[in-house]
C-alpha positions in Angstrom: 46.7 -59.6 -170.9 46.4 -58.8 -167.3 48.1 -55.4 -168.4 45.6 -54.4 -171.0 42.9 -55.5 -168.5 44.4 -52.7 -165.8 44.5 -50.2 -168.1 40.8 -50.2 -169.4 39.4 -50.3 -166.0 42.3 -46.6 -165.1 40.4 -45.2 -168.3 37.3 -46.5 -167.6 37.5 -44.2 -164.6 39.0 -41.2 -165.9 36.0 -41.0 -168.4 33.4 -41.2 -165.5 35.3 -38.6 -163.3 35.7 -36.1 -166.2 31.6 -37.2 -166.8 30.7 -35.8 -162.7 33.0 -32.8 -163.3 31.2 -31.9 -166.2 27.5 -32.2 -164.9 28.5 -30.7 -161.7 30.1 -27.6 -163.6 26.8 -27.5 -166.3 24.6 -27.3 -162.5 26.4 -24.5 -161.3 26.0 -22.5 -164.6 22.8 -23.3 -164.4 22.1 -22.2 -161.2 24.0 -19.2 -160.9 22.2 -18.4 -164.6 19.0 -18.6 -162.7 20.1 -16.8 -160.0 21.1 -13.6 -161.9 17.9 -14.2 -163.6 16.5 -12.6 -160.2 14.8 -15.8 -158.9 13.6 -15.6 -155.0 13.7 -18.2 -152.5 11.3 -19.0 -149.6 10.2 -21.7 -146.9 7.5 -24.1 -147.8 6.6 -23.8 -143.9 6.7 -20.1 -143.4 6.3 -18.1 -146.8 7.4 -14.6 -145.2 10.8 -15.6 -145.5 11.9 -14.8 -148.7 15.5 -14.9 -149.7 17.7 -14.0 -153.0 19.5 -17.2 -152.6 19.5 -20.8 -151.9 19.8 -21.8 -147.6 18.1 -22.7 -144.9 15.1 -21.5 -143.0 16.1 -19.5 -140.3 12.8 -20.5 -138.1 12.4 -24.4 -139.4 16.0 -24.8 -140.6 14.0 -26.0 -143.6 15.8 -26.2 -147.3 14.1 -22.8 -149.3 12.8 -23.5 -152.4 12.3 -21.5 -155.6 9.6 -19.3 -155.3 7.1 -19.2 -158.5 6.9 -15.7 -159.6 3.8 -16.5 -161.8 2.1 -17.6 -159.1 -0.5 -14.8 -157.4 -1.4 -15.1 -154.1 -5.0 -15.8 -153.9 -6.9 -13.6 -150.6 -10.4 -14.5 -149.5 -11.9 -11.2 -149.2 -14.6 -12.5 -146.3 -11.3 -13.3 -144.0 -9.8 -9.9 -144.8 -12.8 -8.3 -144.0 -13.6 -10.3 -140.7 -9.5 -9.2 -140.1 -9.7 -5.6 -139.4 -8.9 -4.2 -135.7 -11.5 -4.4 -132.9 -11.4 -0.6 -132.4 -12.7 -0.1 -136.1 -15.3 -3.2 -136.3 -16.5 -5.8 -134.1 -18.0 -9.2 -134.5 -20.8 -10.0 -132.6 -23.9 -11.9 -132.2 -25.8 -9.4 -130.5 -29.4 -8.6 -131.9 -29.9 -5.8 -134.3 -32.4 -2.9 -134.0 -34.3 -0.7 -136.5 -34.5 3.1 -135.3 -38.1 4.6 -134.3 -39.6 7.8 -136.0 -42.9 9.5 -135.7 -44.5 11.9 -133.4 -43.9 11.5 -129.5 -45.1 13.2 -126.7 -42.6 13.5 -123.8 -42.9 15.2 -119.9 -40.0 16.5 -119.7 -38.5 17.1 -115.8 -36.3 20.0 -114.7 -35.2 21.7 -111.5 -35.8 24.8 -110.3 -36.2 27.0 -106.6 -38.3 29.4 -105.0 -37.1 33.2 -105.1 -38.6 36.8 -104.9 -40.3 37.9 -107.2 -38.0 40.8 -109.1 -40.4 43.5 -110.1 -41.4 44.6 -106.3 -37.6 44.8 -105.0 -36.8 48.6 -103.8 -33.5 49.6 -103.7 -32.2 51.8 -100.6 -29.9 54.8 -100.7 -28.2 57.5 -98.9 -28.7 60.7 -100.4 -25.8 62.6 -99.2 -22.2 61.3 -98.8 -20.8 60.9 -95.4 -19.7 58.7 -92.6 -22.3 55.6 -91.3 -22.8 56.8 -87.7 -25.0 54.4 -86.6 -26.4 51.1 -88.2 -29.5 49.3 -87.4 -29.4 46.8 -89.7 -27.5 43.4 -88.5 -27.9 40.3 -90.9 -29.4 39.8 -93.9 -33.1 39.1 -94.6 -33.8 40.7 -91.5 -37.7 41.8 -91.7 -38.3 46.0 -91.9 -41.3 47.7 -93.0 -41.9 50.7 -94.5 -40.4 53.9 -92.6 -38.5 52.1 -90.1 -35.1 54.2 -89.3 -32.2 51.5 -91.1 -29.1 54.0 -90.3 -28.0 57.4 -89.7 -25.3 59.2 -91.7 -22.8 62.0 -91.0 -22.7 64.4 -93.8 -20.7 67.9 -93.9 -22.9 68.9 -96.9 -25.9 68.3 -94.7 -24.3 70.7 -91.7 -23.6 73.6 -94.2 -27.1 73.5 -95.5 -28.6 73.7 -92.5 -26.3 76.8 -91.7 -28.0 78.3 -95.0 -30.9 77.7 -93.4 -30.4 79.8 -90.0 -28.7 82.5 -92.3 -31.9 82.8 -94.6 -33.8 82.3 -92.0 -32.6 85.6 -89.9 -31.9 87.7 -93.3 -33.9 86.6 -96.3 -37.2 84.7 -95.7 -38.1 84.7 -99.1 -35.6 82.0 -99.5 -36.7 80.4 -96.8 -38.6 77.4 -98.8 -35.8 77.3 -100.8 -33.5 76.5 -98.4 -36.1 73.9 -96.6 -36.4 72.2 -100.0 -33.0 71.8 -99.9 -32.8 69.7 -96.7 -35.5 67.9 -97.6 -33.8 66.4 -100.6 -31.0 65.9 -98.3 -33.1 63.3 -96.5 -34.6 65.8 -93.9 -37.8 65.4 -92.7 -40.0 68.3 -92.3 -40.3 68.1 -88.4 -36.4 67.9 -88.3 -36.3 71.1 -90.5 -38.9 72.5 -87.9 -36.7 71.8 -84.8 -33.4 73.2 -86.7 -35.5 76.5 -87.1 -37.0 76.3 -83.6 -33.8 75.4 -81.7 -31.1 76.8 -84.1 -29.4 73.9 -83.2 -27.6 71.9 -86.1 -28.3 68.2 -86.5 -25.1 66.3 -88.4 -26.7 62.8 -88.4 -29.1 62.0 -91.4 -31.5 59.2 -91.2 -31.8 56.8 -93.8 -35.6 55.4 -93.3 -36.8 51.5 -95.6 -39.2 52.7 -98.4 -41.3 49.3 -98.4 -42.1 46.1 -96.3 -40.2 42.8 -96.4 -37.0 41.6 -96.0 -33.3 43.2 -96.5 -30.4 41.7 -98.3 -27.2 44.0 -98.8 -26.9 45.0 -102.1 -22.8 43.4 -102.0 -24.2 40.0 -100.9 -25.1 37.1 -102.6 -28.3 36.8 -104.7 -31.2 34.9 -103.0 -30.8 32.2 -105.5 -27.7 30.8 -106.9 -29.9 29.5 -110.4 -26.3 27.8 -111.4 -26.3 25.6 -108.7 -30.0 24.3 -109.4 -28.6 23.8 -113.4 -25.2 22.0 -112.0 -26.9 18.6 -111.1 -28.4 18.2 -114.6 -25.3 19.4 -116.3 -23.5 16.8 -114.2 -26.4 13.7 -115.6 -25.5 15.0 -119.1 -27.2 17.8 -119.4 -30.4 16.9 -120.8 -32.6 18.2 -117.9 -34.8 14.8 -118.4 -33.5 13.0 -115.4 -36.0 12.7 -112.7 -34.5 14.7 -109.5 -36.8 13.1 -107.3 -36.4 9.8 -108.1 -32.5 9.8 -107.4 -30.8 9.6 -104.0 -28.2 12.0 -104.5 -31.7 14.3 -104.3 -33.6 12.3 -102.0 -31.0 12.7 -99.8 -30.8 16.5 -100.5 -32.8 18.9 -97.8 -34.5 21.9 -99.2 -33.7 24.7 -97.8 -36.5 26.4 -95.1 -35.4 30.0 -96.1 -32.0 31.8 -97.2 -29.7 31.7 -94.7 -29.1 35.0 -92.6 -25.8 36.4 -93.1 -24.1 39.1 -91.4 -24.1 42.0 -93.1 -20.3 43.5 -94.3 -21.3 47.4 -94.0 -20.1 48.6 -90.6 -20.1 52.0 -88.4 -17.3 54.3 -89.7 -17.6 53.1 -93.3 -18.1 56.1 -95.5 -20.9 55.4 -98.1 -21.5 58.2 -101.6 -24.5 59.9 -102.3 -26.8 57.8 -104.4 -25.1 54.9 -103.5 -27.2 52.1 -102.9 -27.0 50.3 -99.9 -29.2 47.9 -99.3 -32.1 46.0 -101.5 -36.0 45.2 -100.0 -37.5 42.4 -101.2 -41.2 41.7 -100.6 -42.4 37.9 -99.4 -46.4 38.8 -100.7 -45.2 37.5 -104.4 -42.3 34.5 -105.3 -41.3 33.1 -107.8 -40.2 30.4 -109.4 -37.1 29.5 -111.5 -36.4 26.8 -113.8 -33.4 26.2 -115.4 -33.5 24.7 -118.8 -30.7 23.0 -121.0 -30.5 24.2 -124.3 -32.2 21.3 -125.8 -35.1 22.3 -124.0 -34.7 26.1 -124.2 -36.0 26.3 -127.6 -39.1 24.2 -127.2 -40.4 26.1 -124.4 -42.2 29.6 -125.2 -44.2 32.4 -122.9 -47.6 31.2 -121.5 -46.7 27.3 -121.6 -48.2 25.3 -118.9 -46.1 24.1 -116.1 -46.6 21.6 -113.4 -44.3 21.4 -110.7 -44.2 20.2 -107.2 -41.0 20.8 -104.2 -38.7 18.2 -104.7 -39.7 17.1 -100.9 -43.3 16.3 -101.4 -44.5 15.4 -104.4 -47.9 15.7 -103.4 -48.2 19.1 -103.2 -48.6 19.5 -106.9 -49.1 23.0 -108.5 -50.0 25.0 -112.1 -48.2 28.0 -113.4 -47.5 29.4 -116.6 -44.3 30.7 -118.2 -43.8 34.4 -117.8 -40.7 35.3 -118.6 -37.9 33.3 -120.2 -34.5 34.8 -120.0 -31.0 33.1 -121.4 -28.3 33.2 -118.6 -24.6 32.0 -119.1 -23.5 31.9 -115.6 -20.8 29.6 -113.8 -19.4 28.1 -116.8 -23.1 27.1 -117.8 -25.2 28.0 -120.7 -28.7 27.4 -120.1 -32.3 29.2 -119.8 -34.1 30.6 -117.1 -38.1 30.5 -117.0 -40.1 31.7 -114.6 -43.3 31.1 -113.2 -45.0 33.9 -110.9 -46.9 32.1 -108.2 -49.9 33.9 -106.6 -50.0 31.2 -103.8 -46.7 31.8 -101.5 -46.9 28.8 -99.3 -43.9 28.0 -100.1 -40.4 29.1 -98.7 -37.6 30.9 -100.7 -34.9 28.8 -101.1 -37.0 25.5 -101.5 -36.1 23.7 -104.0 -38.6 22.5 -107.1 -39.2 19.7 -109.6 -41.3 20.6 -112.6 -42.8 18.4 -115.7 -43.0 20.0 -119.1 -45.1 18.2 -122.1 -43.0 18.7 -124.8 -44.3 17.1 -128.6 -41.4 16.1 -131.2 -42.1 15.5 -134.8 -38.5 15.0 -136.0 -35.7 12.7 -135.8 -35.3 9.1 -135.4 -35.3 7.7 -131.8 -33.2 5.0 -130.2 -32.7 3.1 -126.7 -30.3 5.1 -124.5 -27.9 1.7 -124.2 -27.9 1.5 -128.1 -25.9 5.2 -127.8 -22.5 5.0 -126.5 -21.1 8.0 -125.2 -17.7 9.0 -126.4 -16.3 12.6 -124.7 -18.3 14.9 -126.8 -19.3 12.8 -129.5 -22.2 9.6 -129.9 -21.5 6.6 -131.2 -23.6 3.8 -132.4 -22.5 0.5 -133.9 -24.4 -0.1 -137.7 -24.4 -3.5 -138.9 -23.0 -4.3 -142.3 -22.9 -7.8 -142.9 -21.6 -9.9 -140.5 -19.8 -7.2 -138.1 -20.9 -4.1 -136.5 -19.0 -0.3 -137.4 -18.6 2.7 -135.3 -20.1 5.9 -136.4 -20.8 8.8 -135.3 -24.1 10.0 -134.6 -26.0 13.5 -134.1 -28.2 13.4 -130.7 -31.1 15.4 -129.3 -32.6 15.0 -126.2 -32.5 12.4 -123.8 -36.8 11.4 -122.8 -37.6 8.1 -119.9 -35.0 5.3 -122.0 -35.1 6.8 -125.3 -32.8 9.4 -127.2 -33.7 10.8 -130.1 -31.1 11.0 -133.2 -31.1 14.1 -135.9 -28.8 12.1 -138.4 -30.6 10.1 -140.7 -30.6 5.9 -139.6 -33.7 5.1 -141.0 -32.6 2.4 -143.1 -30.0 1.2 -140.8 -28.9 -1.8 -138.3 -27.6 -0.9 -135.4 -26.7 -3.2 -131.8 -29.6 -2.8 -129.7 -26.1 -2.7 -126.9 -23.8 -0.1 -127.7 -22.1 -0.5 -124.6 -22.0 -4.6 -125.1 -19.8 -3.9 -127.8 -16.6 -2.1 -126.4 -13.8 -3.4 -125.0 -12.8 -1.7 -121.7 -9.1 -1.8 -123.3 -10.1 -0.6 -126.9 -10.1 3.0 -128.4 -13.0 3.2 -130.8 -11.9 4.4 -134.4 -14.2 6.0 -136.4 -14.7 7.1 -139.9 
């Protein structure tokens, strides 16, 4: 009895170890059917860990589950959108503008200086080629008037004409005029010609005599007016030429100039000068001018016979009219812009002084904006359009630049743009653009 009783419980045992054996074995299959079935694995914690097998998390230590593969991943576009990097879009709550159009009149403000006055400059040259024997003539702008003796030159060419001249004198006078119009075109005057014939004694010096009154500048020196150094400071604002000169202290604190500054001249005794060369350049003080460099945004608004007002930078009181009466294009320095000049029949002012002038100028065109809703980026402008809840970067076609307004050729009419450009960039950022 107690034998039978031991022996049901031994295969009562057997049956349920061979049962665990068998369901354990059936799991396996099971699961290695599922995993060549191609079934992933990830964390319930962090879903970017995605496995081909059963283990562990390796940030939680977490069991990985199954992973669904019928189940999409939903996005909310409004967070993807609201996602993107600060350099391509930025949310803000800054107010939003509408751009300006219509006609506006603008005074426009450029610099300019005094100078002489082109079309009365003489040029001075020595006729024959020699050596400079003596030189009168010291520093530049030094005063002369007409006829006074400036230097004398050494000429061989002159000392064998006047040997012609004692020859035909003596053997031929009906060569005589000739020979005494010879000389004179040599620089001669007719009393020296007189004395050679009188004293038949040659004269080897030449006199070189000023052909007008006012002032001397050697023809190798420096022009009166450097008109690329008036156009740097507006080219250094942004070149815009709208930027009142007057009103800044970089030009408040800027002296204007009582007259050009005398310079030694380089031409020096013993020098050997060609015939025809020229020398030296007269400029006459009854006439100046005045120059005004405009930006090329400006250039082609202004025309011949436009009204100008300008005043010298130092006093603004002493306002004064012109008119435009020539305008030439220079490229000088590095700088593109455009030279206009007003001819003044007043000359109480000094070359050299410098000038601030205001020019009405009328747009029709364009769209216009606050300068702080333009940002500035190296060569480019940017403003920030709104489009739904954040602001975008784009890049904008500019004009000129009038009081705290630039105007805009691209067309923004029906945009939004931050009335801050500048509000929205990050001093760490690069802006991206489309």
């Amino acid at each position: 009895m107690r034998n039978s009783y031991i022996v049901k419980i031994l295969l009562g045992l057997s049956f349920a170890f061979f049962g665990l054996v068998a369901c354990k074995s059936k799991s396996d299959r099971a699961s290695h059917a599922d995993h060549k079935a191609g079934r992933l694995y990830t964390c319930p914690m962090h879903p970017q860990i995605i496995r081909d097998q059963p283990g562990k998390c390796p940030i939680c230590g977490m069991d990985l589950v199954p992973k669904d593969a019928n189940k999409e991943l939903v996005i909310d576009s409004s967070v993807v959108r609201l996602t993107r990097p600060v350099n391509a879009q930025v949310i803000a709550s800054i107010p939003a503008i509408s751009p300006e159009s219509g006609t506006r009149i603008y005074s426009s403000e450029v610099n300019g200086t005094v100078t002489y006055d082109t079309r009365n400059q003489t040029s001075v040259s020595s006729r024959v080629g020699g050596r400079v024997e003596r030189l009168l003539i010291k520093y530049n702008y030094q005063p002369v008037k007409r006829g006074q003796l400036i230097m004398e030159v050494y000429s061989p060419d002159l000392a064998a004409a006047q040997r012609e001249l004692l020859y035909v004198a003596h053997n031929s006078t009906e060569m005589l005029a000739g020979a005494k119009q010879r000389l004179q075109l040599l620089g001669m005057q007719p009393a020296q010609i007189e004395q050679v014939l009188k004293t038949g004694n040659i004269l080897y010096r030449v006199p070189v005599y000023s052909n007008s009154d006012g002032y001397i500048l050697e023809k190798s020196a420096a022009a009166p007016v450097q008109a690329a150094a008036v156009m740097a400071p507006q080219a250094a604002a942004g070149g815009d030429g709208m930027s009142a000169m007057s009103g800044s202290a970089s030009a408040a604190a800027t002296p204007a100039p009582a007259a050009p500054v005398a310079t030694p001249v380089l031409l020096r005794e013993g020098q050997y000068v060609s015939a025809g060369q020229s020398l030296f350049t007269i400029y006459q003080a009854q006439t100046l001018v005045a120059e005004f460099a405009f930006p090329p945004q400006l250039a082609a608004r202004i025309k011949q016979g436009q009204k100008v007002l300008f005043f010298p930078t130092s006093d603004e009181n002493a306002m004064q009219s012109g008119s435009i009466g020539l305008i030439e294009p220079v490229f000088r320095g590095s700088l593109n812009f455009t030279l206009a000049r007003v001819y003044m029949k007043d000359n109480h002012l000094q070359v050299g002084q410098l000038l601030t002038a205001n020019v009405p100028m009328v747009y029709t065109e364009g769209w216009w904006l606050p300068k702080k809703a333009v940002y500035r980026l190296g060569n480019k402008s940017v403003v920030f359009r709104k489009e739904k809840d954040v602001y975008v970067p784009v890049v904008v076609e500019t004009g000129v630049e009038a009081k705290d307004m630039i105007q805009v050729n691209t067309n923004i009419g029906d945009w939004k743009v931050a009335s801050n450009a500048y509000y929205m960039v990050d001093s760490e950022s690069f802006i991206k653009t489309n």
